[in-house]
C-alpha angles and dihedrals in degrees: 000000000000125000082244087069105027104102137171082228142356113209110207104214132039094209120119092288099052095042099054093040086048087046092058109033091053098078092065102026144032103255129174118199109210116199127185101212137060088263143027118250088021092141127029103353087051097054095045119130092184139176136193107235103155086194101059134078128027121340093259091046094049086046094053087047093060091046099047076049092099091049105052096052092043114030118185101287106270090024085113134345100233135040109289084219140061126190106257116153126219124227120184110206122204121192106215088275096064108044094104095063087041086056095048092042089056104050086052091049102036080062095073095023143061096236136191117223100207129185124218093273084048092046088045088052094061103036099019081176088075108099111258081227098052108045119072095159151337141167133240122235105204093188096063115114143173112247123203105243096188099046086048098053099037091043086058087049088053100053093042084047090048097051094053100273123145129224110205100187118189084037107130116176108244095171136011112194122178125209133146086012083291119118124225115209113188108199144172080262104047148281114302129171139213133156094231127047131209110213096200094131092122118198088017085040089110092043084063090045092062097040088055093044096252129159109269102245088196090250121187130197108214116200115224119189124212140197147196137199146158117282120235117262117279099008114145100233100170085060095039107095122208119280131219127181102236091239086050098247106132143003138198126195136171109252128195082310089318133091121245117212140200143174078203090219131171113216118176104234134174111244111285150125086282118209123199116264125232093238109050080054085047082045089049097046092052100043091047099050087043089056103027129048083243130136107203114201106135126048120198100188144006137177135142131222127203123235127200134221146184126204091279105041089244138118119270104215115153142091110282117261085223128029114053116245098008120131122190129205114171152127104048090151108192096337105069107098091046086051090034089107097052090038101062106041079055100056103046090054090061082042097068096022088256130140114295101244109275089220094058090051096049088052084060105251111156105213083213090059078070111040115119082228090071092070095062107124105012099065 
């Protein structure tokens, strides 16, 4: 083995995940980042539509938000030229049917977040588009912001870049052997060794499990369709939040002077390069006209992401109980560019046998929420 394929680590997947975990773990260590496609962040990373709201998803989840929280307001200096966040807002909207889970979802949020209770006239003042005859309540979220997928994820790929790392695209594993406590990754590009592995391979995270002789963590790719269409005339976009319907089955969100849409469906897929289906767009049209005072006849863009997610909707983020120098970082579901920052300073601590960051702690993260070992038995 030559000194051009002898590394400290070698990250599989160059997604958000493996991006970030490869950015911070290249000052102290020689780490390549493998990536199966042309370009890094082609599948799920690359379809993301996401937004920072520290007070919604699992409680892991909610506790990595807060502490990516800094970061996000205040990047290294020359990680992007302009802010990573724009002030969005979040409503949730309940039918009549639905005000008793509105009013759940409310009290558990409202615990971690400085929420707004809004009537209908108060829901209809922030999204007029909602039909006077759908909509019965809802609550505002004020912390709820845009983030700039792209800046974040190439900003990561500049400082691993800046700090010696190398980037091998095209580059599917095809075999992992272990001898001597070094790895062996035979890939498209070529054969490279390390003696840790980073597991951040997302959808395809369980596939490199099983070629490396990990424990399966019961990992599914979910397949989520978007869409986007023309506003109506005259409609204030830059004041108009994003809007979710309180049992998750749709959103709307101003886009670059357009409206994203989504069924916000969770369709369990294979990995693959998913495309969206003709009904789940059938499934969006009809929710959102149902629920906005919207006519749908011409759509500008569709394409669909995949999100994946173990038993208990939480990260896996831990060294395998079974297999020696294999990390895995997976199932971050649709979280994981609002918790990237955390994350990642998580996992490369583990990493490199480190303190876990103080700050990720005080913000109430229990490294055994996300231990691979946590998932035995419900698989």
């Amino acid at each position: 083995m030559t000194a051009g394929t002898a590394f400290d680590i070698i990250v599989i997947g160059a997604g958000i995940a493996g991006a970030s975990v490869a950015a911070e773990l290249s000052p102290e260590a020689k780490v390549l980042l493998l990536e199966m496609e042309s370009q890094p962040g082609y599948h799920t990373t690359g379809r993301s539509a996401a937004v920072y709201t520290p007070i919604y998803g699992p409680q892991p989840i909610r506790a990595l938000t807060r502490a990516s929280r800094a970061f996000f307001f205040d990047p290294p200096d020359g990680f992007a030229d302009h802010p990573l966040l724009s002030k969005r807002g979040g409503m949730f909207v309940a039918n009549a049917d639905q005000m008793a889970a509105l009013e759940a979802a409310y009290a558990e949020m409202g615990a971690e977040g400085e929420l707004e209770w809004l009537d209908p006239a108060g829901v209809r003042s922030h999204q007029p588009l909602l039909r006077e005859d759908y909509v019965a309540g809802g609550f505002l979220d004020p912390g709820c912001f845009d983030i700039d997928v792209h800046a974040l994820h190439q900003g990561y790929l500049s400082r691993f870049k800046a700090a010696g790392g190398r980037i091998a695209t095209r580059a599917e594993v095809t075999a992992m052997t272990r001898d001597n406590d070094i790895w062996r990754i035979t890939s498209v590009e070529g054969v490279f060794e390390a003696p840790i592995i980073v597991n951040a391979a997302g959808a395809w995270a369980d596939h490199i499990g099983r070629l490396a002789g990990a424990e399966e963590i019961g990992l599914i790719p979910k397949r989520r369709t978007a869409l986007i269409v023309d506003a109506p005339e005259g409609l204030a976009l830059d004041d108009c939040p994003l809007v979710v319907g309180i049992e998750e089955d749709f959103y709307l969100k101003p886009d670059a002077g357009r409206l994203l849409l989504s069924p916000a469906n969770e369709d369990p897929e294979v990995p693959c390069d998913v495309q969206p289906d003709e009904m789940d767009i059938a499934i969006c049209i009809d929710r959102i006209e149902k629920a906005f005072d919207l006519q749908i006849r011409r759509i500008e863009n569709r394409w669909a992401g995949l999100r994946s997610f173990v038993a208990d909707k939480c990260p896996v983020a831990g060294y395998s109980e079974q297999t020696e120098g294999f990390y895995w970082l997976a199932g971050q579901g649709g979280y994981g560019i609002q918790s990237a920052p955390a994350l990642s300073r998580f996992a490369a601590s583990q990493i490199v046998g480190s303190d876990i960051p103080q700050d990720v702690l005080t913000e109430g993260l229990d490294p055994a929420t996300l231990a691979p070992g946590r998932l035995k038995g419900i698989t």
